[in-house]
N, C-alpha and C positions, 0 to 999 in steps of 0.2 A: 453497534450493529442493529439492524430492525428485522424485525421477525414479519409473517405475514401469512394471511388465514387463506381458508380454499373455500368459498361459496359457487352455487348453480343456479340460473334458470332454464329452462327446455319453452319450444317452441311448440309443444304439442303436450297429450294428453298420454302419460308413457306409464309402462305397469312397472313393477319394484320388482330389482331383482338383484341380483349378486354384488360382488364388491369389488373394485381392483386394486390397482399399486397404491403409490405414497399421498393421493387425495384420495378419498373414498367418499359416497354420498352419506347422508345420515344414517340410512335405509340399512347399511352395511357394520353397524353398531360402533361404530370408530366415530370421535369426533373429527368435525372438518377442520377446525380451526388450528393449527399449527403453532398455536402457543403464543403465550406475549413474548414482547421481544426490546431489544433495543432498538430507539428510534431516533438513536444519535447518528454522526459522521458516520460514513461509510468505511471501510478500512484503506490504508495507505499502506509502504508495502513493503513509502516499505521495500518493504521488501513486500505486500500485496500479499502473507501470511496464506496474507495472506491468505482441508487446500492443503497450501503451504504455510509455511508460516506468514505468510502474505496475510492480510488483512481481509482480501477481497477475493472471494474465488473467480472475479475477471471477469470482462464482458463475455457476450454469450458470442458466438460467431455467426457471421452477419450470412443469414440463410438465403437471400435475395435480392432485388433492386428497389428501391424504394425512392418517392417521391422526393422532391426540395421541400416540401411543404410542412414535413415532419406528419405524414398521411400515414394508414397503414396501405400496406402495397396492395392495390383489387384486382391482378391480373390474374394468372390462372390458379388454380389453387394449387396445393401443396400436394395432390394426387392426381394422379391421365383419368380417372372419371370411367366410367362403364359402367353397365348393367354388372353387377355385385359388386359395386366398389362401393368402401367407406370414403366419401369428401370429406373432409377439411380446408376452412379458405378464412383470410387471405394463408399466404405463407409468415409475411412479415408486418408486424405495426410500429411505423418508426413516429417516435413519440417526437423527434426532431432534438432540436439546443432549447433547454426549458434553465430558464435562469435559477442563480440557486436562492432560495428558499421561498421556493414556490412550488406549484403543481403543474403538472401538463394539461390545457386546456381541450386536447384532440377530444371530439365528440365521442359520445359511447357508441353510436354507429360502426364509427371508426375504429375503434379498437375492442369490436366484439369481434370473438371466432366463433364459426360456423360448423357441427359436425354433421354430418347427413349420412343416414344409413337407408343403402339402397341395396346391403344384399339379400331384399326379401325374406330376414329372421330376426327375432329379438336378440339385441345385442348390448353388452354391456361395456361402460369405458372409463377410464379414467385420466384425470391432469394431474401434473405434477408442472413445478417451477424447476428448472436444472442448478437454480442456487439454492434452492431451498428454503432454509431459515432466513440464510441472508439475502434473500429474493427483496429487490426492491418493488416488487409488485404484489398485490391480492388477485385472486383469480374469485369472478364471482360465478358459482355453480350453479345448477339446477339441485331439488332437491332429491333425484335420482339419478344414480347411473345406468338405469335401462332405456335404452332406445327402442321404440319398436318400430321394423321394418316399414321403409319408407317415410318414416321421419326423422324428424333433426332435433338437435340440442344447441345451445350456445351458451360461449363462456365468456365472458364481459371480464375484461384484462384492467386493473385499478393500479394506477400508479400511483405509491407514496410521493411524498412531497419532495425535492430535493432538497438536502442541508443546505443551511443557511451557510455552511465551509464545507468546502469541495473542493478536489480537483479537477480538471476539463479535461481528462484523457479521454478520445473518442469512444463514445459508446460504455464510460463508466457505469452506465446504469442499465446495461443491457441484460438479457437472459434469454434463456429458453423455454417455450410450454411446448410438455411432451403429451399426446392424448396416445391414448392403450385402448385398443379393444380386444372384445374376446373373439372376432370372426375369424374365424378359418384364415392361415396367413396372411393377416392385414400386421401390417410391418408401422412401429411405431410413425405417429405425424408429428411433426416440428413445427412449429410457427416461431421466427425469430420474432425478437421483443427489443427494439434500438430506442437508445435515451443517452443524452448526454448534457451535461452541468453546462451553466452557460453563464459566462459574467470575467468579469479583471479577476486577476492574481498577480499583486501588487510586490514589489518585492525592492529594496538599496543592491544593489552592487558597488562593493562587497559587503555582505550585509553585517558587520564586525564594528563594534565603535571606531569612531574617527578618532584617534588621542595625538592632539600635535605636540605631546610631549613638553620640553621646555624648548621657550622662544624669548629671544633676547623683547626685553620692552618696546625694543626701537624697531624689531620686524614685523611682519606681517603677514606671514604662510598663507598658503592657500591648497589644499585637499580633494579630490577633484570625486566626486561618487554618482552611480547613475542610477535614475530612475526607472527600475524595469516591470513590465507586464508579461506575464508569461502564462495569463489565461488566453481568451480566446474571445475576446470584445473588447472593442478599447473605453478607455475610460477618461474623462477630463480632471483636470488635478491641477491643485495648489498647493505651492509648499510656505513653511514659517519656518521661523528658529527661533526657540527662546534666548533668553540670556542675551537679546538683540546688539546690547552698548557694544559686545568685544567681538561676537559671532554676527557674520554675515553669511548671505548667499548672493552668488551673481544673477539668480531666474528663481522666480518663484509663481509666476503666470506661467505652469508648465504644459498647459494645454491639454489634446488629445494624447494621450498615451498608447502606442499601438500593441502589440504583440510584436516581438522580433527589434523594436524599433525604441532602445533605449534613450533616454534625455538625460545631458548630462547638465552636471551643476557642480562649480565650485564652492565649495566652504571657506570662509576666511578667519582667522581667529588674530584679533590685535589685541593683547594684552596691556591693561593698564596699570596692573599690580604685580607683584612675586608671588602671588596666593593661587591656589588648585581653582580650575573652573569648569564648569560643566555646561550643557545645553542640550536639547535636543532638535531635528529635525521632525517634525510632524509636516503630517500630507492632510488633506480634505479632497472629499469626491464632490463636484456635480451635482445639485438633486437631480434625481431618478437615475443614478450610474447604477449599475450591478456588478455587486463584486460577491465574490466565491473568498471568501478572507478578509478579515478586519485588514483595515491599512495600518503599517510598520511606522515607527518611528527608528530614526539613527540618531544615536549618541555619541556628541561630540565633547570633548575636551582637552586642556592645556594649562599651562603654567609659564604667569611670566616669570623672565628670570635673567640674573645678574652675572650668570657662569660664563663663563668665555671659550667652552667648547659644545659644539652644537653639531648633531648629526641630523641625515637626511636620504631617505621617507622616517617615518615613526614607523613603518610598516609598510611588508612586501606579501604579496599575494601573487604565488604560484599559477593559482586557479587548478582546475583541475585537472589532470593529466593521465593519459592511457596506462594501463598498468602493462609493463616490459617496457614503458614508454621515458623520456627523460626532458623535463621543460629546461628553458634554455635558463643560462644565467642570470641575474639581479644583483646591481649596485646598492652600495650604502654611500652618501660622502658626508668626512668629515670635515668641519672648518673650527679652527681657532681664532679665535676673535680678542683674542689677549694680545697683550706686549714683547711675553716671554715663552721659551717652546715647550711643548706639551707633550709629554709620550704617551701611548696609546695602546692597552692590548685587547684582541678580539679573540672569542668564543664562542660557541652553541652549547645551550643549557643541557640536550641530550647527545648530540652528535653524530645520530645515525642517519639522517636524510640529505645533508647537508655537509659543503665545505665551506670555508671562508680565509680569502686572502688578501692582503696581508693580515699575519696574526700579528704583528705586531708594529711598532713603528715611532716617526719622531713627529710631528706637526710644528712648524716651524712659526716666530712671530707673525701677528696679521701682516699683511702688504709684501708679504715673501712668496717667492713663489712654492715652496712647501707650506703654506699653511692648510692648504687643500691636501686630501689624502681620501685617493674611492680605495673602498673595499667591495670584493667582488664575492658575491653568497651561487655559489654551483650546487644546483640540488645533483643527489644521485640516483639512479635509476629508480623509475618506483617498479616491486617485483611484479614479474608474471601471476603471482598469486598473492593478492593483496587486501587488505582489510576497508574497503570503501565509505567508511565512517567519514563524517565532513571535518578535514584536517588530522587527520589519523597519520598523516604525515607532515602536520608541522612543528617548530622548534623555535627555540626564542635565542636572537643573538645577542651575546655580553661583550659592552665595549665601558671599560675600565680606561681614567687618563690618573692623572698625576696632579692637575691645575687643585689648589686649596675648597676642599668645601664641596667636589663636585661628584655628584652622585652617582656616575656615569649612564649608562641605555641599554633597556631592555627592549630589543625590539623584536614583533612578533615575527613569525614566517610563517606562510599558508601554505598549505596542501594540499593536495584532496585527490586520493586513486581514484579514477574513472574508468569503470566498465560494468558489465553484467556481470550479476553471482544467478545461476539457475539451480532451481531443484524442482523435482518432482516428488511428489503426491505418491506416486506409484512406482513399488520395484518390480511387482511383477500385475499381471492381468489374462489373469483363470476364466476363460467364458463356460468350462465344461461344456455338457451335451445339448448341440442345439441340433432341431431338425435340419436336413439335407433342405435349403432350398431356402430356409425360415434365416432371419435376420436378427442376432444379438447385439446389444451397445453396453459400453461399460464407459463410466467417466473420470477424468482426471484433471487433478490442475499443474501447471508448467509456474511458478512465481519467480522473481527479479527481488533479490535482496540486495544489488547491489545501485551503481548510479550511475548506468546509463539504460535506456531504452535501445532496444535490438527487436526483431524480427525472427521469431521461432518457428520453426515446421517440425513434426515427428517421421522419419524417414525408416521403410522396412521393407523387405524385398516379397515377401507373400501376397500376392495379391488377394487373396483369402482374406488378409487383414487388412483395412484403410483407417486413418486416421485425419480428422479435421477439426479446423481448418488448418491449413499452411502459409507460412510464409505471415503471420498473426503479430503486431507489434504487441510487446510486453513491458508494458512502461513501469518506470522505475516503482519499486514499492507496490509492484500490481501482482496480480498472476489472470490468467488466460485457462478453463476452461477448454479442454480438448476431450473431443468424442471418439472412441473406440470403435470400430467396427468390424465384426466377424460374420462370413456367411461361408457357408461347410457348403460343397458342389457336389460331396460323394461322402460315403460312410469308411471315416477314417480317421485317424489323430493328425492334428495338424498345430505347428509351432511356430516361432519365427523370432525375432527381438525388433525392437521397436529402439531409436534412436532420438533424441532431441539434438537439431540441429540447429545452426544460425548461419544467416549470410552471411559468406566470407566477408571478410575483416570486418567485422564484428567487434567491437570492443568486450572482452571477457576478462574477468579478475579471478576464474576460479574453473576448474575444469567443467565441462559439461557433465550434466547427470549420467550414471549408467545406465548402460541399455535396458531395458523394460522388457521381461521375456513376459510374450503373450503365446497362448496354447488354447486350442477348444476341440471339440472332438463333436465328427459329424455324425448325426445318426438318423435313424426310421423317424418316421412320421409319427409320434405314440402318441398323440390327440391330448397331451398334456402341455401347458404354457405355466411359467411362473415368471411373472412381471413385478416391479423393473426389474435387470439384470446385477443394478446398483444402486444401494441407496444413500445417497450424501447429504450429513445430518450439520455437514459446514463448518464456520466458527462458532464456535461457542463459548460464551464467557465463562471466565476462569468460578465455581463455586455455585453453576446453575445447570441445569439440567434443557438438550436441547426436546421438542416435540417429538411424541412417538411417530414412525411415520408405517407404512403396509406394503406387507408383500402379498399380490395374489396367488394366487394355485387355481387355475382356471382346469375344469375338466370337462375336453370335449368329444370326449369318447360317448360311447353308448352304455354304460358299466360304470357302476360306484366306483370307486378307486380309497385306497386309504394311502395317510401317506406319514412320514417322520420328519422333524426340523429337527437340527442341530447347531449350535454355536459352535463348528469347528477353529473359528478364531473369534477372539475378543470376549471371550467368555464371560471375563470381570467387568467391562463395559456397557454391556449389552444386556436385555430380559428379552422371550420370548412370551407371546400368548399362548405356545400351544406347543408341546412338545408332538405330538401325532394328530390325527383327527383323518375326518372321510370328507371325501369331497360328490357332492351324487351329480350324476353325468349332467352336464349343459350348466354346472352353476359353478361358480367358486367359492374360495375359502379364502378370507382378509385373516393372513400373519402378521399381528402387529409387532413392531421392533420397538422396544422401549430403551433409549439410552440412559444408563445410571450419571449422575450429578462428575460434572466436570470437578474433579478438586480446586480448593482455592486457589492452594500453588500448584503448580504445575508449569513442566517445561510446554515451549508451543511447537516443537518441532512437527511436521508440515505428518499428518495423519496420523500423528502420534496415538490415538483411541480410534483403529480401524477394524474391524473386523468381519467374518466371513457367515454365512448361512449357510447350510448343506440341506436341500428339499430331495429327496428320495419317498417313488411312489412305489407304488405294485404296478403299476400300469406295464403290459406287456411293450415291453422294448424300450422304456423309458430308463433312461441315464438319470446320475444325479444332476440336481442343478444347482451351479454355486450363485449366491446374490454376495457383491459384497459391500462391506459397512464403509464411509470415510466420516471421518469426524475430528476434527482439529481442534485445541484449546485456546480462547484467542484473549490476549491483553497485554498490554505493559508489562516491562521488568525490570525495573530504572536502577541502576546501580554508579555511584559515583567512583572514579579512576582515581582517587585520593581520601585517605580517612584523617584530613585535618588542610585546612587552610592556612599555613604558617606567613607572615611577610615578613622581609626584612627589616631592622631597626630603619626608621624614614624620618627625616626629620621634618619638624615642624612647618607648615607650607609648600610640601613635597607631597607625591605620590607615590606609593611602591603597585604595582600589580601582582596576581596572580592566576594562571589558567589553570582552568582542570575540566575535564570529562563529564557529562553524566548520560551514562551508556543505558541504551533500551537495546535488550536483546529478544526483546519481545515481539508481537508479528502487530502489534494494535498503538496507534498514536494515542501518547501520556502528555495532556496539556498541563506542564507542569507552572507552578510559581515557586521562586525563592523567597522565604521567611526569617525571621530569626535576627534579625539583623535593624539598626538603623544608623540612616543617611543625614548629615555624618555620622562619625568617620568612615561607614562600609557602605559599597553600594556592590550591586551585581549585576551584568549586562550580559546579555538583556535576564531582568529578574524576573520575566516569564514569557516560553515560548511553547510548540510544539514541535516533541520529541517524537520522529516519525520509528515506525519498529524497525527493529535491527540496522540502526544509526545511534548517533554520538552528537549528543550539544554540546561545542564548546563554548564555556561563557567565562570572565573573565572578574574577578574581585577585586576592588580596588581598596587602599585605604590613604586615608588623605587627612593624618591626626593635626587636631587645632592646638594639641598641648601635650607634654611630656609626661608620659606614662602609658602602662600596659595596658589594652583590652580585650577583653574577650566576649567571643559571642555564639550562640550554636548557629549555626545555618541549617535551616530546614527546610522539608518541599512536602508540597502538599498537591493533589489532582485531584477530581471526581471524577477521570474515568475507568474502565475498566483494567483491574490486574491480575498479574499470573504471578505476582511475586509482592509480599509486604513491601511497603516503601522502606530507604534506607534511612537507618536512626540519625540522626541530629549530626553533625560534626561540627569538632569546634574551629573558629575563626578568631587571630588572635593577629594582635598587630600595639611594635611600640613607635611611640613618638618620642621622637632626642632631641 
């Protein structure tokens, strides 16, 4: 996660004066800088944490039209302009496609904003970032928040660098700067902030070792896997294969590699001995290619061999499938290649996804025509409400013969539910008392825990209340930032529920969130403001504490006012600077919000440390006002789907496998590696990858003993990023040779 500070300069010669919301000037006794931070990968999501437990609280929604050029937009500004209007201009700076691990080159021109005060009084203002913490930008300030009448300020918009690993989901590096002032109903200004990762994201299909299993000496299989890009620039690519003498490829001048536009290539593995072999696929880029992701290697291997019954694929891959949805069937065939006839029984190692038939049968001498025997593998339905981990639905089929000596096939089956898992940030959203006429916002995140990208809107029948943007893609592992909006027409309570929807047919794995009951209450004019409405203090890593940030109490009456704060929620989360205090007419008063230290462990359930503020003044006719707190825990929380790696007795110049899990429920990617172990006899594929949060790596242990007897080994995992949960203790790995 990266953090990110608030600096000013002013275009003029301004006097010192009050303070506002979550940036405040020096002047205002609050530091500007919003704390150091993480300046690693951005969140994935994921489930996009998530917020949510998303990673990411999402790009910001794209507030207007913006050039090809990656320019900020110079057209009209962001306010109709008049005698007593506060300007802000442009509305939008789109930083364009900036490769990753670089910086955006846009001129500071170009992405400075403009505030101009032309209502003839001194005025005070402030910016905030609508990610906050996880704001991929610095805002550089002046060293005051006072404007004085008929001049300007400007806020010079600093983009961090993009990770060197990134996703390209549009606009992943977007946000929002909010500026606040204290004039008489001037209604917050927006300038959207557009950026997005630019480079390959290189990827095998399926990206699973190739194992051709055992192959008579005399064959010669062939394996067929594609090379995909599924960033958003293409890339030029070579491929190799170690282990050259037995493993081939048919293309290894693979060329441009487009997006959308996979290159396929056969693998061939001729065996010249009865002994385990391995290899890999390695790629090379280009000089000067850009990629968002180290390139992958695929691990191939096989065993020649003297057996005389021989199945075929080594493996079947489902792909992934709707959830209420059902993929179509998949062969196995068997052949015997003996003299004499062979029986044969088949199973699935769990049973529940899957049927397979025949279960049983006879394979008759080579050159009969039963020597050949398909078996036919029918997944079943995957449910309406389903676990979207990658392979959370596959199983391994057992096919057992009779011939002397023969080990028989374990062969994989792949899975993978497809659809949207949504949740929100928010169950409910309290604007309290806002003046008749005067404009409230409150924020929220919508994340995607599951695996597929859909299109969200928030749908509510009050027109009192709007919600944007709509109809917003929410790509996998991400979440999306939505704006609440309340404006009271007359002095009175007003309710409504707010809905998350998606375009029909939609792929979903899990019901949609519940409806969001929003309520505010309209009232008189009381010349009291307290900005922002909401303060979102983000992700924050599990054992650190995120930056205080400020609530103003602006008071525009004519008469001191005093006033009270309270934590009516989050009490244990949250410190207050100032249980009461007076505010003297035309200035404010900065409530700083200090959040207490994230625990190490901790669940990251999506605003799990959220809490409320209650400001109540004496101001005649003045309602309370609620601000409210969001704040998420954000890391890893790797846990393995088995406490011991067992294999079967394997004899000597044999392989045995075994899969297992190791589940992140967490909302933050665990680049994890496997330990513990050496090659020979164990290897693990892949022995390090990234665990994206609330997903499932499935990898697969091999052991391939040179000699009889027992061994054991612990397998262990280790990462330097961020957790919400200790790593899991050691397990043991144990495997004989016969």
């Amino acid at each position: 996660m990266r953090r990110y500070a608030l600096s000013v300069g002013f275009c003029c010669v301004v006097v010192l004066g009050g303070c506002s919301s979550s940036a405040v000037a020096p002047d205002a006794g609050v530091p500007v800088d919003a704390g150091p931070g993480d300046a690693g990968s951005p969140v994935d999501a994921g489930p996009l944490t998530d917020a949510g437990p998303t990673a990411d609280a999402g790009p910001a929604p794209d507030a207007g039209p913006t050039d090809a050029g990656g320019n900020a937009d110079s057209g009209s500004p962001v306010d109709a302009g008049g005698v007593g209007a506060v300007m802000v201009s442009p509305s939008t700076i789109d930083f364009g496609q900036v490769p990753c691990g670089t910086t955006s080159t846009l001129p500071s021109a170009s992405r400075t904003v403009t505030l101009t005060n032309g209502t003839g009084a001194v005025l005070h203002f402030a910016a905030a970032l609508g990610r906050g913490a996880a704001s991929p930008y610095t805002l550089q300030l002046p060293g005051s928040n006072t404007i004085a009448a008929g001049a300007s300020a400007t806020v010079v918009v600093i983009p961090s660098a993009i990770p060197a690993v990134s996703m390209v989901d549009p606009n992943l590096y977007g946000d929002q700067l909010t500026l606040t002032t204290d004039a008489p109903n001037d209604a917050p200004h927006r300038v959207a902030l557009l950026e997005t990762a630019l480079g390959a994201l290189v990827s095998f299909d399926p990206p699973t070792p190739i194992d051709f299993g055992l192959v008579p000496l005399s064959a010669t299989p062939s394996a067929r896997f594609a090379v995909r890009n599924d960033g958003n620039a293409p890339v030029s690519l070579t491929a190799a294969v170690s282990n050259a003498s037995i493993f081939f490829l048919d293309l290894t001048a693979l060329g441009a590699v487009f997006a959308g536009s996979p290159v396929l290539v056969n693998a061939t593995f001729a065996p010249a001995t009865t002994t385990y072999q391995t290899a890999a696929v390695s790629l090379s880029a280009g000089a000067g290619e850009v990629l968002c992701a180290p390139l992958p290697q695929l691990a191939l291997s096989g065993t020649g061999s003297n057996r005389v019954v021989f199945a075929s694929p080594a493996g079947i891959d489902f792909g992934a499938v709707a959830c209420g949805a059902r993929a179509s069937a998949q062969t196995v065939v068997l052949q015997n290649l003996g003299v004499s006839p062979v029986t044969f029984n088949a199973s699935l190692a769990i049973g529940t996804a899957f049927q397979v038939s025949p279960a049983s049968g006879t394979l008759t001498a080579v050159g009969s025509a039963g020597a050949t025997q398909t078996l036919t593998v029918t997944p079943l339905s995957i449910p309406a409400m389903a676990n979207t981990s990658a392979d959370a639905f596959g199983d391994t089929l057992l096919i057992a013969d009779n011939s002397p000596g023969d080990p028989g096939f374990a062969i994989p089956l792949h899975e993978t539910a497809y659809g949207a898992i949504l949740v929100s940030s928010a169950a409910a959203l309290p604007f309290g008392s806002v003046s008749v006429g005067a404009v409230a916002q409150s924020t929220f995140v919508v994340s995607n825990l599951g695996s597929a990208a859909v299109p969200v809107s928030v749908q509510n029948a009050d027109s009192h209340f709007s919600f944007a943007p709509q109809d917003a893609g929410v790509g996998v592992q991400q979440g999306i930032v939505f704006t609440a909006t309340f404006q009271p027409t007359g002095v009175a309570a007003y309710s409504d529920s707010a809905q998350v929807a998606v375009a029909p047919g939609a792929p979903l794995c899990y019901p949609l969130p519940a409806a969001i009951a929003v309520s505010g209450t309209g009232a008189g004019d009381s010349g009291v403001a307290v900005t922002p409405g909401a303060l979102d203090f983000g992700l924050v890593p599990c054992g650190t504490s995120a930056a205080a940030q400020v609530i103003a109490i602006v008071n525009q009456t004519a008469s001191a006012l005093s006033f009270t704060a309270t934590l009516t929620q989050g009490a244990a989360f949250y410190g207050l600077s100032a249980a009461d205090g007076g505010v003297a007419p035309g200035a404010a008063f900065p409530l700083v919000v200090t959040p207490s230290a994230i625990p190490a462990t901790s669940a990251t359930n999506p605003d799990l440390f959220h809490g409320e503020v209650t400001i109540a003044t004496d101001a005649p006719g003045d309602l309370p006002h609620l601000v409210a707190l969001h704040e998420t825990a954000y890391g890893a929380r790797l846990i393995y789907d088995v406490t011991q790696v067992a294999f079967p007795p394997t004899a000597v110049g044999t392989v045995s496998n075994v899969s297992f899990l190791l589940i992140n429920d967490g909302n933050a990617t665990g680049n994890v590696t496997f330990t513990g172990f050496t090659t020979p006899p164990f290897t693990v594929v892949p022995d390090s990858a990234a665990v994206f949060g609330n997903t499932a790596l499935s990898a697969t242990a091999s052991f391939a003993p040179g000699a009889v007897g027992t061994t054991t080994v612990n397998l262990s995992l280790t990462t330097s990023d961020a957790l919400c949960l200790p790593l899991p203790q050691p397990i043991p790995m144990t495997g004989t040779g016969q």
